[in-house]
N, CA and C atoms of all chains as a GROMACS GRO file, in nm:
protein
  564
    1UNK      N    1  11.748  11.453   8.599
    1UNK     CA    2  11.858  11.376   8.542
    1UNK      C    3  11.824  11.227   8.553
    2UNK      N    4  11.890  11.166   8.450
    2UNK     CA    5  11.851  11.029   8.479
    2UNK      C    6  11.953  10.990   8.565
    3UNK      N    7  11.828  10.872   8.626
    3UNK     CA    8  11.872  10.827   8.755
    3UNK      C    9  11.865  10.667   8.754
    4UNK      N   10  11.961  10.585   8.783
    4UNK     CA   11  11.986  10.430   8.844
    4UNK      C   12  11.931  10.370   8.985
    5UNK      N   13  11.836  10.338   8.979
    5UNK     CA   14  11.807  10.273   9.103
    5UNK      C   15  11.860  10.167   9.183
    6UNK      N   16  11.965  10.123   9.280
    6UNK     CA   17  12.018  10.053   9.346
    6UNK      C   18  11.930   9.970   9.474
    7UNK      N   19  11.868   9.884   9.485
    7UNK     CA   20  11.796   9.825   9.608
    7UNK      C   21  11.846   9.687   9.653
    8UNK      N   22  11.854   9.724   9.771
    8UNK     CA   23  11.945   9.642   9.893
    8UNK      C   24  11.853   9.618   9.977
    9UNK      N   25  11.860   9.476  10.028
    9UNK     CA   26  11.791   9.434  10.112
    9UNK      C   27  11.868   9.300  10.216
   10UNK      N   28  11.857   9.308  10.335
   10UNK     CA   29  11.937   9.186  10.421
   10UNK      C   30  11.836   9.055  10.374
   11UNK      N   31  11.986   8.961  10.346
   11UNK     CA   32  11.927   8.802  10.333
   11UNK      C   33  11.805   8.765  10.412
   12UNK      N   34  11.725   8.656  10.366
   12UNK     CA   35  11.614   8.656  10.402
   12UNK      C   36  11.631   8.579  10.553
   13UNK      N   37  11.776   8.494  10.566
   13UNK     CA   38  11.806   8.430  10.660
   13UNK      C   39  11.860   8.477  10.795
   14UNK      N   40  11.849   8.658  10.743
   14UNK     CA   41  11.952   8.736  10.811
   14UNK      C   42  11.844   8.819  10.961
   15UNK      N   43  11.904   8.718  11.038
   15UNK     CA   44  11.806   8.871  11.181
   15UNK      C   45  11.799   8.996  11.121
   16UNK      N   46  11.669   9.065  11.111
   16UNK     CA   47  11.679   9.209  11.085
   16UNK      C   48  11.643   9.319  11.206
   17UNK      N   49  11.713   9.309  11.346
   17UNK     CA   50  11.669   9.368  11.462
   17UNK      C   51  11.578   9.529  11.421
   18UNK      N   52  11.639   9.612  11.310
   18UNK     CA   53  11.585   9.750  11.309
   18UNK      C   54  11.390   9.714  11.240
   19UNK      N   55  11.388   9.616  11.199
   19UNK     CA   56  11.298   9.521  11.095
   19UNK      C   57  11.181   9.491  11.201
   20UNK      N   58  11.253   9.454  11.328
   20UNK     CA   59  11.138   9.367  11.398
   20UNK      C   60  11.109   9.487  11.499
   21UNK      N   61  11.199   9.567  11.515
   21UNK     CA   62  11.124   9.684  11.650
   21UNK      C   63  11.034   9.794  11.584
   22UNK      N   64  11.046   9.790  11.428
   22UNK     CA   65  10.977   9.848  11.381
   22UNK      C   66  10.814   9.800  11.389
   23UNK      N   67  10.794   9.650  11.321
   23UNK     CA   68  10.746   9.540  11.364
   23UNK      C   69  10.647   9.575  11.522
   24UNK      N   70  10.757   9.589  11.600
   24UNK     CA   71  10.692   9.566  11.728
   24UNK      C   72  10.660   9.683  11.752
   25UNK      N   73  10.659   9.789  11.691
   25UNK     CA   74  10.595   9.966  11.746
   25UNK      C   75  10.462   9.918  11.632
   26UNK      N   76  10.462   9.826  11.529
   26UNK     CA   77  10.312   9.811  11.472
   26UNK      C   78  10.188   9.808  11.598
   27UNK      N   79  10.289   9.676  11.606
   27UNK     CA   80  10.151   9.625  11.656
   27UNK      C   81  10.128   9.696  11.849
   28UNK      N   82  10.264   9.792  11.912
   28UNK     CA   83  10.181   9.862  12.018
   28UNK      C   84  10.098   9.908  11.949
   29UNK      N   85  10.104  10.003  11.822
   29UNK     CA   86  10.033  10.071  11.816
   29UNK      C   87   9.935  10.051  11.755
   30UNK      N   88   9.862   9.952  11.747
   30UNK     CA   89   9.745   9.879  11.723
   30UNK      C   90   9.712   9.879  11.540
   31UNK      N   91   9.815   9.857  11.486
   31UNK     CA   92   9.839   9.896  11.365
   31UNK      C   93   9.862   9.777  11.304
   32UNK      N   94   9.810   9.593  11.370
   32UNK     CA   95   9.898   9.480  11.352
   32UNK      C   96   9.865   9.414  11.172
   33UNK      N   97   9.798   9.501  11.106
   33UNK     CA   98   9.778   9.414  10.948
   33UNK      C   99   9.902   9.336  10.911
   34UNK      N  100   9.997   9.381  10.949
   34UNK     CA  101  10.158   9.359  10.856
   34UNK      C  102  10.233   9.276  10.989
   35UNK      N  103  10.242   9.182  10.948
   35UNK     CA  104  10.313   9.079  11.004
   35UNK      C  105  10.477   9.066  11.046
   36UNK      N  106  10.522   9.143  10.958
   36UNK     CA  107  10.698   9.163  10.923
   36UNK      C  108  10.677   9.268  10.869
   37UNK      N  109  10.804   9.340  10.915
   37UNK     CA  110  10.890   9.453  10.866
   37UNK      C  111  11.058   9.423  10.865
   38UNK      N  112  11.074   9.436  10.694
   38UNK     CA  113  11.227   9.404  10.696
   38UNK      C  114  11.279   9.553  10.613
   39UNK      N  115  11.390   9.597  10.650
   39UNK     CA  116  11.435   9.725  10.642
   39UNK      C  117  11.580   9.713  10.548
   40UNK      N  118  11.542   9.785  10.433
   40UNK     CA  119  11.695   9.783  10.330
   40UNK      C  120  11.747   9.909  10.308
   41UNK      N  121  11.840   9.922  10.213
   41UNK     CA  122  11.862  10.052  10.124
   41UNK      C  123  11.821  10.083  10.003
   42UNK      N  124  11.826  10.202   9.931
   42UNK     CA  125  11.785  10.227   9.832
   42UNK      C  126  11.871  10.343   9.778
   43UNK      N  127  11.909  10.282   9.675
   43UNK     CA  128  12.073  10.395   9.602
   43UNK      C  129  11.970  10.429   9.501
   44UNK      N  130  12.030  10.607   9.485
   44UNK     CA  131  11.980  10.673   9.353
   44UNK      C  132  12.093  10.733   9.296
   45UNK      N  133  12.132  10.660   9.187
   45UNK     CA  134  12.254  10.696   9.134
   45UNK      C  135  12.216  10.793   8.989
   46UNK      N  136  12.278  10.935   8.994
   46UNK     CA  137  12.219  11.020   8.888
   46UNK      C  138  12.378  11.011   8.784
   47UNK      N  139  12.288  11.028   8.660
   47UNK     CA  140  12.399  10.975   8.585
   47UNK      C  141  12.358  11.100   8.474
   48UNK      N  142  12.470  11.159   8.342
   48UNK     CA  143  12.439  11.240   8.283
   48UNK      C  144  12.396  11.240   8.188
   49UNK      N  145  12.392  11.156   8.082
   49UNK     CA  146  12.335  11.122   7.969
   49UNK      C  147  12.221  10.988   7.977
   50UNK      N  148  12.209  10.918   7.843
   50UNK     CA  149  12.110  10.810   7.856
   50UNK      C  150  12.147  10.726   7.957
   51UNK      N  151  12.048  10.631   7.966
   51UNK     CA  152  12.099  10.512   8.048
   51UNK      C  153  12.110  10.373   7.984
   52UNK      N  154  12.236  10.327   7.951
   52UNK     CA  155  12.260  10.261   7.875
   52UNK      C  156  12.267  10.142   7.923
   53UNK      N  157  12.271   9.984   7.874
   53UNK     CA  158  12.312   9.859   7.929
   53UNK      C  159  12.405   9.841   8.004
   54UNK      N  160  12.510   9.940   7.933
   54UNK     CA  161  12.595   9.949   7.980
   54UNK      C  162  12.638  10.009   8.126
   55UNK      N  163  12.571  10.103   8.130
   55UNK     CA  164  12.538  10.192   8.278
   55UNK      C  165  12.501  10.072   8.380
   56UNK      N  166  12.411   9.984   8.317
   56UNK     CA  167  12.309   9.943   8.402
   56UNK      C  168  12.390   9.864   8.463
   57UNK      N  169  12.494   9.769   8.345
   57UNK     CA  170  12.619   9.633   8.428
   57UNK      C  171  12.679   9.678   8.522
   58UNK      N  172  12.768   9.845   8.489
   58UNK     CA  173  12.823   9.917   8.564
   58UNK      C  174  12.754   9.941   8.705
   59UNK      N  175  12.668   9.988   8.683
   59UNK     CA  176  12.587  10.029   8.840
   59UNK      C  177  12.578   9.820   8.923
   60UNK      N  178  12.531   9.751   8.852
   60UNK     CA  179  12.522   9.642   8.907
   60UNK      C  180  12.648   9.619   8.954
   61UNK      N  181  12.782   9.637   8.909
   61UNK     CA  182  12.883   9.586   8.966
   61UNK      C  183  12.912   9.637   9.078
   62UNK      N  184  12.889   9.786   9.039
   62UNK     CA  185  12.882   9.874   9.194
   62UNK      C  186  12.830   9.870   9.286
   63UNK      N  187  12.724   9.846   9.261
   63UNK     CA  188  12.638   9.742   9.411
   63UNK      C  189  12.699   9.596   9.450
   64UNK      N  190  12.718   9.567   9.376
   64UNK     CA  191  12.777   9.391   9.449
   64UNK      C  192  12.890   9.420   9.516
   65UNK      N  193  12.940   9.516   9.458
   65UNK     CA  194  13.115   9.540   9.545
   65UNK      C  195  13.109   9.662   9.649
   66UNK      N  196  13.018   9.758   9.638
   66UNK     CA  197  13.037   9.878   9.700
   66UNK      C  198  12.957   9.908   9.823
   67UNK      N  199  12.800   9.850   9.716
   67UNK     CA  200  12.710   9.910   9.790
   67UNK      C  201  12.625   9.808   9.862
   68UNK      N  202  12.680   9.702   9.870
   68UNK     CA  203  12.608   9.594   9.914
   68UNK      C  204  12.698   9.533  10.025
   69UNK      N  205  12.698   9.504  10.111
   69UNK     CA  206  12.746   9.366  10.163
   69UNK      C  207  12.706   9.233  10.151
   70UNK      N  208  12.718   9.142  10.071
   70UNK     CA  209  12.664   9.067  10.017
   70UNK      C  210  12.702   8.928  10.117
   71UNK      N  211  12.748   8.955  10.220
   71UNK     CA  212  12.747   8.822  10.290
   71UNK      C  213  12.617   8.811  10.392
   72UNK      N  214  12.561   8.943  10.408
   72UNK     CA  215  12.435   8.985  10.457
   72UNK      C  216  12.290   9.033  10.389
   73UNK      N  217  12.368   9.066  10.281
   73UNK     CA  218  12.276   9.116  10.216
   73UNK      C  219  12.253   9.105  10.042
   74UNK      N  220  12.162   9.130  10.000
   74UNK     CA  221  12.136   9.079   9.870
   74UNK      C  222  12.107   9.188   9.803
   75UNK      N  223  12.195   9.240   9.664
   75UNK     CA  224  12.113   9.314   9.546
   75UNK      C  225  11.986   9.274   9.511
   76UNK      N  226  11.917   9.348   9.536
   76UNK     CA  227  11.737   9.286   9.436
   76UNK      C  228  11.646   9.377   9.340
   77UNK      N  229  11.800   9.490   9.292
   77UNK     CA  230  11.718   9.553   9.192
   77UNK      C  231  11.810   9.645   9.163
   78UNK      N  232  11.800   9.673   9.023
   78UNK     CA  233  11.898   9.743   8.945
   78UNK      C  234  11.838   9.819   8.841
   79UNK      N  235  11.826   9.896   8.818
   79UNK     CA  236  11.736   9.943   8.680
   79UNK      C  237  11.690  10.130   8.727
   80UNK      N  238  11.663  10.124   8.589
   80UNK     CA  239  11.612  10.291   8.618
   80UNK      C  240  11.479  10.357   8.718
   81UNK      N  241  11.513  10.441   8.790
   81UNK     CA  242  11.408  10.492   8.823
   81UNK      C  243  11.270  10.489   8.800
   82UNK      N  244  11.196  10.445   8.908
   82UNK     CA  245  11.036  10.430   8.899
   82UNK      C  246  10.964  10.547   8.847
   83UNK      N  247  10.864  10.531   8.770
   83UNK     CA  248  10.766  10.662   8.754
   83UNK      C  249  10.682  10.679   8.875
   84UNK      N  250  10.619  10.751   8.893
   84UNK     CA  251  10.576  10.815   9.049
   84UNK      C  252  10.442  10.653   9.048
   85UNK      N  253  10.416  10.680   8.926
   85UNK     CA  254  10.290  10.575   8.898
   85UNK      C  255  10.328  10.416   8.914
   86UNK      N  256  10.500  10.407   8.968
   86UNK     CA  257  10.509  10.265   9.009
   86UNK      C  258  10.543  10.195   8.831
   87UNK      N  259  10.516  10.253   8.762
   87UNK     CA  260  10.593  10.206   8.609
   87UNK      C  261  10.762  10.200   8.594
   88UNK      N  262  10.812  10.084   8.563
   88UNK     CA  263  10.940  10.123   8.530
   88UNK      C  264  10.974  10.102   8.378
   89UNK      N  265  11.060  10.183   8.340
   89UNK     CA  266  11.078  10.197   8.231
   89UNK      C  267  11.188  10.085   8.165
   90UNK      N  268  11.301  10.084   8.208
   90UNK     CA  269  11.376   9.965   8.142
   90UNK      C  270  11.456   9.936   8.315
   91UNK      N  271  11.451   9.810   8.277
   91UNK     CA  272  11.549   9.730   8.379
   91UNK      C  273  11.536   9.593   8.440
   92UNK      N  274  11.640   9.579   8.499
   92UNK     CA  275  11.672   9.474   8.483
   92UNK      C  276  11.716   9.384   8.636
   93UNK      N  277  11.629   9.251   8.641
   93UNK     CA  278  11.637   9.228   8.783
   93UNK      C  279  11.802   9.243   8.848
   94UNK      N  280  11.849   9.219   8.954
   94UNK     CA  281  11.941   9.203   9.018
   94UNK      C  282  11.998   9.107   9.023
   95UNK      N  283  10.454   8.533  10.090
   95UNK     CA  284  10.382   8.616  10.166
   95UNK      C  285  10.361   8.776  10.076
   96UNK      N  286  10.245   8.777  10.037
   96UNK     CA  287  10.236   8.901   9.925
   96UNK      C  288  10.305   9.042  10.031
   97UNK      N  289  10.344   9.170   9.986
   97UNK     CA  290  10.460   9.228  10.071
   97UNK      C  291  10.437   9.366  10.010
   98UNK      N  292  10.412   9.432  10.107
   98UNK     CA  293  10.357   9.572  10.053
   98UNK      C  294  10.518   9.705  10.036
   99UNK      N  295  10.549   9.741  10.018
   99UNK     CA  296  10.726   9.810   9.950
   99UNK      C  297  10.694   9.936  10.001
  100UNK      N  298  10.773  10.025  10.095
  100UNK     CA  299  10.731  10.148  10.111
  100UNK      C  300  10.879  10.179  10.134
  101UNK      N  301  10.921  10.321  10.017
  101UNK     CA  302  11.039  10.365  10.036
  101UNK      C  303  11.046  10.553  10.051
  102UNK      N  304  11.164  10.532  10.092
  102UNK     CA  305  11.169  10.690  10.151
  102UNK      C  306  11.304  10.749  10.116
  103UNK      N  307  11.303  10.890  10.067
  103UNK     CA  308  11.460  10.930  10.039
  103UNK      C  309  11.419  11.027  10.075
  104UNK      N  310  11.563  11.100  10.157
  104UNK     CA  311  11.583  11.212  10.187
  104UNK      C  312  11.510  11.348  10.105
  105UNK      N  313  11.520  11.404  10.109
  105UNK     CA  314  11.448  11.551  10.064
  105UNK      C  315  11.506  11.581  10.006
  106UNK      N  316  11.515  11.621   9.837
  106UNK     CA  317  11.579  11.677   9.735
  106UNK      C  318  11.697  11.794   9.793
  107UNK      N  319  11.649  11.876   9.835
  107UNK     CA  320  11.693  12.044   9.903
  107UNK      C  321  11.812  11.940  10.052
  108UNK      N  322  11.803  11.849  10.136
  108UNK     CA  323  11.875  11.793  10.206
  108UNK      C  324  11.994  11.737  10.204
  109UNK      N  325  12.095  11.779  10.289
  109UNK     CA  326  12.242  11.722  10.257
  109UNK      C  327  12.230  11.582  10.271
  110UNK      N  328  12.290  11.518  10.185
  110UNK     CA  329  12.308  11.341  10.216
  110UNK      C  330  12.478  11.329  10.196
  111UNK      N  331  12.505  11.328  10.352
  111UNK     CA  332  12.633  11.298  10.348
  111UNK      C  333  12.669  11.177  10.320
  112UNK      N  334  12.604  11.031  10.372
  112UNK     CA  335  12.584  10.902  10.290
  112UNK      C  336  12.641  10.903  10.140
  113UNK      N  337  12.517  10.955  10.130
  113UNK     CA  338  12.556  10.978   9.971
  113UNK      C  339  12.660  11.048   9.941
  114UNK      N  340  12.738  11.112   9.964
  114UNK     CA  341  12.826  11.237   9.903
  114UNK      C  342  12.953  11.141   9.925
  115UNK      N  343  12.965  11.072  10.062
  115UNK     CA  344  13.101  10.944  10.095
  115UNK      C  345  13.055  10.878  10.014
  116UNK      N  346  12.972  10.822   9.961
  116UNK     CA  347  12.979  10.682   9.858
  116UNK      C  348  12.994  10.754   9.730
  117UNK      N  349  12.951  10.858   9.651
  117UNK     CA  350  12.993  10.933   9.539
  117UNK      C  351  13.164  10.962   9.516
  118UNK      N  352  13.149  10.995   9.607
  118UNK     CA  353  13.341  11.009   9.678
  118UNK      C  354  13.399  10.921   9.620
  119UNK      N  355  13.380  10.777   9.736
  119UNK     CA  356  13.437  10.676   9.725
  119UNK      C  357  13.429  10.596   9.515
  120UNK      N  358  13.330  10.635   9.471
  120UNK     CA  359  13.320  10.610   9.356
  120UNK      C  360  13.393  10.670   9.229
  121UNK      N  361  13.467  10.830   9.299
  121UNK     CA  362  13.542  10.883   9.209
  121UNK      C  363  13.662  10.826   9.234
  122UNK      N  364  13.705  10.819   9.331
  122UNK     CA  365  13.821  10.748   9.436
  122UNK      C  366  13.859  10.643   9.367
  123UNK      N  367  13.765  10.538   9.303
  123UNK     CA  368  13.750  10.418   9.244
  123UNK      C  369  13.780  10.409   9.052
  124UNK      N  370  13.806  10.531   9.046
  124UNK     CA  371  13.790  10.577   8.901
  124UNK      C  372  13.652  10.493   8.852
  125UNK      N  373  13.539  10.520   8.906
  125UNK     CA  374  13.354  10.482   8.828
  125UNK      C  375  13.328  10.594   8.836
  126UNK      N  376  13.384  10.671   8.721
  126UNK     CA  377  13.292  10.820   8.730
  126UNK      C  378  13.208  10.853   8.688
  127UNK      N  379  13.113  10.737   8.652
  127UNK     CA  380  12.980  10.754   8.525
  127UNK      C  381  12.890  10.800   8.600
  128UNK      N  382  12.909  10.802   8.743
  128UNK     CA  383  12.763  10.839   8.800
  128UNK      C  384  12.770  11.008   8.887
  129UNK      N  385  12.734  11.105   8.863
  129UNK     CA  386  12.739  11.206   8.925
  129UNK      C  387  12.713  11.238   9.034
  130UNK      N  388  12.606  11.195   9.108
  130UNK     CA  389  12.546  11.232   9.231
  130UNK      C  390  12.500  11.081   9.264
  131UNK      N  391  12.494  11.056   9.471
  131UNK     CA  392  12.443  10.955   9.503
  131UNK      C  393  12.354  10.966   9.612
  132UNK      N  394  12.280  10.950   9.592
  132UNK     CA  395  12.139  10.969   9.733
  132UNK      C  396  12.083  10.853   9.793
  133UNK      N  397  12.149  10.817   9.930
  133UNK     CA  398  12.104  10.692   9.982
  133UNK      C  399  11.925  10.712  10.066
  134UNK      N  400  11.845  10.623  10.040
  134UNK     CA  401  11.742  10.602  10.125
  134UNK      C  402  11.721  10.452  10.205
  135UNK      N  403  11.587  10.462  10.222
  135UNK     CA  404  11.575  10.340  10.318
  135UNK      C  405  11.457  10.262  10.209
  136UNK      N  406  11.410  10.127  10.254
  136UNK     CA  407  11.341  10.044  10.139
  136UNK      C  408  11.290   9.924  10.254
  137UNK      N  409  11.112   9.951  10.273
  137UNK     CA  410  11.100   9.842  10.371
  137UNK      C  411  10.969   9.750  10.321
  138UNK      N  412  11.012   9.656  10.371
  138UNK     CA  413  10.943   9.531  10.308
  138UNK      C  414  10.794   9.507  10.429
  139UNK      N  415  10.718   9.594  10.383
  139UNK     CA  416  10.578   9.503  10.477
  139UNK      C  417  10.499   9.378  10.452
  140UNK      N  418  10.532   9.274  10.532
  140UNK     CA  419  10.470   9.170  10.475
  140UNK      C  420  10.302   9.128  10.533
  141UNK      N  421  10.240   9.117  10.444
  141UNK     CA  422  10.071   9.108  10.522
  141UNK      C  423  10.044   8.939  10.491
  142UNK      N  424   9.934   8.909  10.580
  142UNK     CA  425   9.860   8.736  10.542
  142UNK      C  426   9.790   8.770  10.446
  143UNK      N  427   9.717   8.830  10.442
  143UNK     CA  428   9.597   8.807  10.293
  143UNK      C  429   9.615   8.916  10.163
  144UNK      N  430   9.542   8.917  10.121
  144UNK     CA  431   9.567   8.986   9.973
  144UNK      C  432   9.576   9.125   9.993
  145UNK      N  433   9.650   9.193   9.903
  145UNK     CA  434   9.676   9.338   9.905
  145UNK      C  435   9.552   9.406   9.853
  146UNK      N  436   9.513   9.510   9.983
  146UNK     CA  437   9.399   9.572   9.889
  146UNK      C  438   9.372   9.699   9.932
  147UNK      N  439   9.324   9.793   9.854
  147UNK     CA  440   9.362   9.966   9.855
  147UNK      C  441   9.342  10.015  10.008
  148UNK      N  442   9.271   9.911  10.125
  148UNK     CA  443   9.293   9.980  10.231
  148UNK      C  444   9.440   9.946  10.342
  149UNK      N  445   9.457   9.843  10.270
  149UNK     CA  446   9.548   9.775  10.317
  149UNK      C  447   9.710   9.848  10.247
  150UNK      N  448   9.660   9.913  10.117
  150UNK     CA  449   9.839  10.032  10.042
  150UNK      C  450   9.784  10.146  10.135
  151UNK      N  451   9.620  10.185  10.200
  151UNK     CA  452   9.617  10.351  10.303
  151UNK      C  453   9.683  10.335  10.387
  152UNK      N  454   9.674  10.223  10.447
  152UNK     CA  455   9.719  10.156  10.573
  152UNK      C  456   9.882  10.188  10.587
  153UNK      N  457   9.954  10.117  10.482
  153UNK     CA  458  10.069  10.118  10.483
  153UNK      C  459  10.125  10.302  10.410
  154UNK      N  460   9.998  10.386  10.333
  154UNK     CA  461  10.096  10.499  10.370
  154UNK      C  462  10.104  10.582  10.470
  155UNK      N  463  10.003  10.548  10.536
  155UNK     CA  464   9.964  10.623  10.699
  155UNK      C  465  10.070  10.593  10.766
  156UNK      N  466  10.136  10.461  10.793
  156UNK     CA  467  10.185  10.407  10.855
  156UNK      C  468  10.337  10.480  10.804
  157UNK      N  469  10.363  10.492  10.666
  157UNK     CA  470  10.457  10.512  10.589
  157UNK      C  471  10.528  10.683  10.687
  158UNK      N  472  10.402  10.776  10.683
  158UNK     CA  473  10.438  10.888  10.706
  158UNK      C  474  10.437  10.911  10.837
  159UNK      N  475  10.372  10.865  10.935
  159UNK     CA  476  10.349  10.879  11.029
  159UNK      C  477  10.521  10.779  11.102
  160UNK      N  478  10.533  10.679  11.110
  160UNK     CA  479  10.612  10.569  11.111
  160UNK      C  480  10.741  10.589  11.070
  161UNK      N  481  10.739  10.580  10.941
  161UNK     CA  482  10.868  10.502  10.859
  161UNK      C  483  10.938  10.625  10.831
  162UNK      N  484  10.896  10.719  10.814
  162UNK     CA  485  10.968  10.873  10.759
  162UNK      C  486  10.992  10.951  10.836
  163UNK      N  487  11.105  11.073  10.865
  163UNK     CA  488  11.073  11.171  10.931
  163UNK      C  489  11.055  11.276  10.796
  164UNK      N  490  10.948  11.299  10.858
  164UNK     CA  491  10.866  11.396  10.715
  164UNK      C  492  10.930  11.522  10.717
  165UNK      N  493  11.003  11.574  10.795
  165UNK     CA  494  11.091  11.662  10.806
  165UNK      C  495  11.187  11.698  10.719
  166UNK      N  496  11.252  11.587  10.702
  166UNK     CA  497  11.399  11.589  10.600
  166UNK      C  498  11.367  11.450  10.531
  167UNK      N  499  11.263  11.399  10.501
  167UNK     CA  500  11.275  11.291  10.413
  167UNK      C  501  11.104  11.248  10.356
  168UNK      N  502  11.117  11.202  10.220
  168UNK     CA  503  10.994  11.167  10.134
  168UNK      C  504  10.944  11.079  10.126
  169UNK      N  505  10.818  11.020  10.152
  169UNK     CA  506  10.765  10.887  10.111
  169UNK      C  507  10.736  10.889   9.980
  170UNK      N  508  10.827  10.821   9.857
  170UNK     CA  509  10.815  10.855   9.732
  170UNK      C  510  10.777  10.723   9.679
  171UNK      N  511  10.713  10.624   9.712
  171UNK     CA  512  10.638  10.550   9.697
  171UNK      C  513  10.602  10.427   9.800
  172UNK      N  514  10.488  10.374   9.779
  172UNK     CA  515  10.401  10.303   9.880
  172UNK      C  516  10.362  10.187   9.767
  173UNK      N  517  10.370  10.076   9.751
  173UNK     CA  518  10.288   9.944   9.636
  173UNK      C  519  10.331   9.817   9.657
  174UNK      N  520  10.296   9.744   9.568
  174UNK     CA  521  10.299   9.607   9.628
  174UNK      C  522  10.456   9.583   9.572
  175UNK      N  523  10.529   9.480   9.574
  175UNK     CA  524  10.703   9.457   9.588
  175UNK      C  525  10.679   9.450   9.441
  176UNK      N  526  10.800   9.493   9.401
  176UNK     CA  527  10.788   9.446   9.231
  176UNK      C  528  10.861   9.384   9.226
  177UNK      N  529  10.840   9.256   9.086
  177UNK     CA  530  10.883   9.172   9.043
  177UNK      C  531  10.972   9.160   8.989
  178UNK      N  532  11.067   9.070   8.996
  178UNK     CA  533  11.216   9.022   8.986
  178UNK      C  534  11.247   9.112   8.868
  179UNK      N  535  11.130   9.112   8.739
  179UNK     CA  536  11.202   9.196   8.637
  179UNK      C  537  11.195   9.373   8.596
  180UNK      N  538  11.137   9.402   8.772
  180UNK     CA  539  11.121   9.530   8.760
  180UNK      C  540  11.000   9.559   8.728
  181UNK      N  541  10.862   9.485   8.719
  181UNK     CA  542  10.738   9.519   8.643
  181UNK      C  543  10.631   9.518   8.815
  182UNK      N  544  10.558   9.617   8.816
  182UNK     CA  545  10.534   9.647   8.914
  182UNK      C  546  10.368   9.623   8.903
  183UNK      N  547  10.301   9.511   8.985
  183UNK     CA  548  10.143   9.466   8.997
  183UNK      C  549  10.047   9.595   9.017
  184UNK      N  550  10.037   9.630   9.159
  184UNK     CA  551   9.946   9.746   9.160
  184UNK      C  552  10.016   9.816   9.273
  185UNK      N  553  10.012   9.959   9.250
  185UNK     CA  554  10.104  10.077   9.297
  185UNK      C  555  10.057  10.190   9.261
  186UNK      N  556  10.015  10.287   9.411
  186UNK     CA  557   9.992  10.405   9.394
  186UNK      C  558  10.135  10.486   9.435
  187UNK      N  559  10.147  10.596   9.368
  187UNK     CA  560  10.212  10.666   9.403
  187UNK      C  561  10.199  10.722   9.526
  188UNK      N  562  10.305  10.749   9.611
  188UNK     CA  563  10.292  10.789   9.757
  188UNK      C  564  10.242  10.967   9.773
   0.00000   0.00000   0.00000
């Protein structure tokens, strides 16, 4: 079914404690390439027919009001589902 | 800081009660365009130097071993962050 992709992520200004202990099990574990780890959500909203512009405003509104906390956190992506190959098909930033 | 994207959703066959309260809450809301909602997680690895294919192994090793419980949830993709308009640089599928 087609599906809406929703991605949430905490402000860049925002402590991300689950972000940095992740972070800090890198580098016990001698794993240190990656400097930061910041930790979001990711909504998969299945919808029944095409996916229209219209879908897409809709789902955006729904994240700014629903699915986001936006005094912490930032929408940074709205649009249809990725192909496995990392291609997206239509959409539209956040 | 170039930023390697590794996300994970629950297991198709897995209850997502997350999801099923925010689907809820969305009928609740009269937005009934969307049928089903499946929350995951979305983490931002940030590296110093350039992204490069040992550096996406790195991060899916890390992905499965780390970031997932492979149990009840998928690493359904591993690539570099995509761009504001949804167009994605270089990305293997996880």
């Amino acid at each position: 079914m087609p599906t809406i992709v929703v991605e949430v992520m905490p402000k860049a200004e925002i402590l991300d404690p689950q972000g940095k202990a992740v972070a800090g099990a890198l580098v016990r574990l001698d794993r240190s390439e990656f400097t930061s780890v910041r930790i979001g959500k990711r909504f998969e909203l299945t919808v029944d027919g095409p996916i229209t512009a219209d879908l897409l405003a809709e789902a955006r509104a729904i994240a700014n009001d629903l699915l986001a906390n936006t005094v912490i956190e930032d929408v940074i992506y709205v649009g249809e589902a990725r192909g496995a190959d990392g291609s997206q098909t239509a959409a539209e930033g956040a």
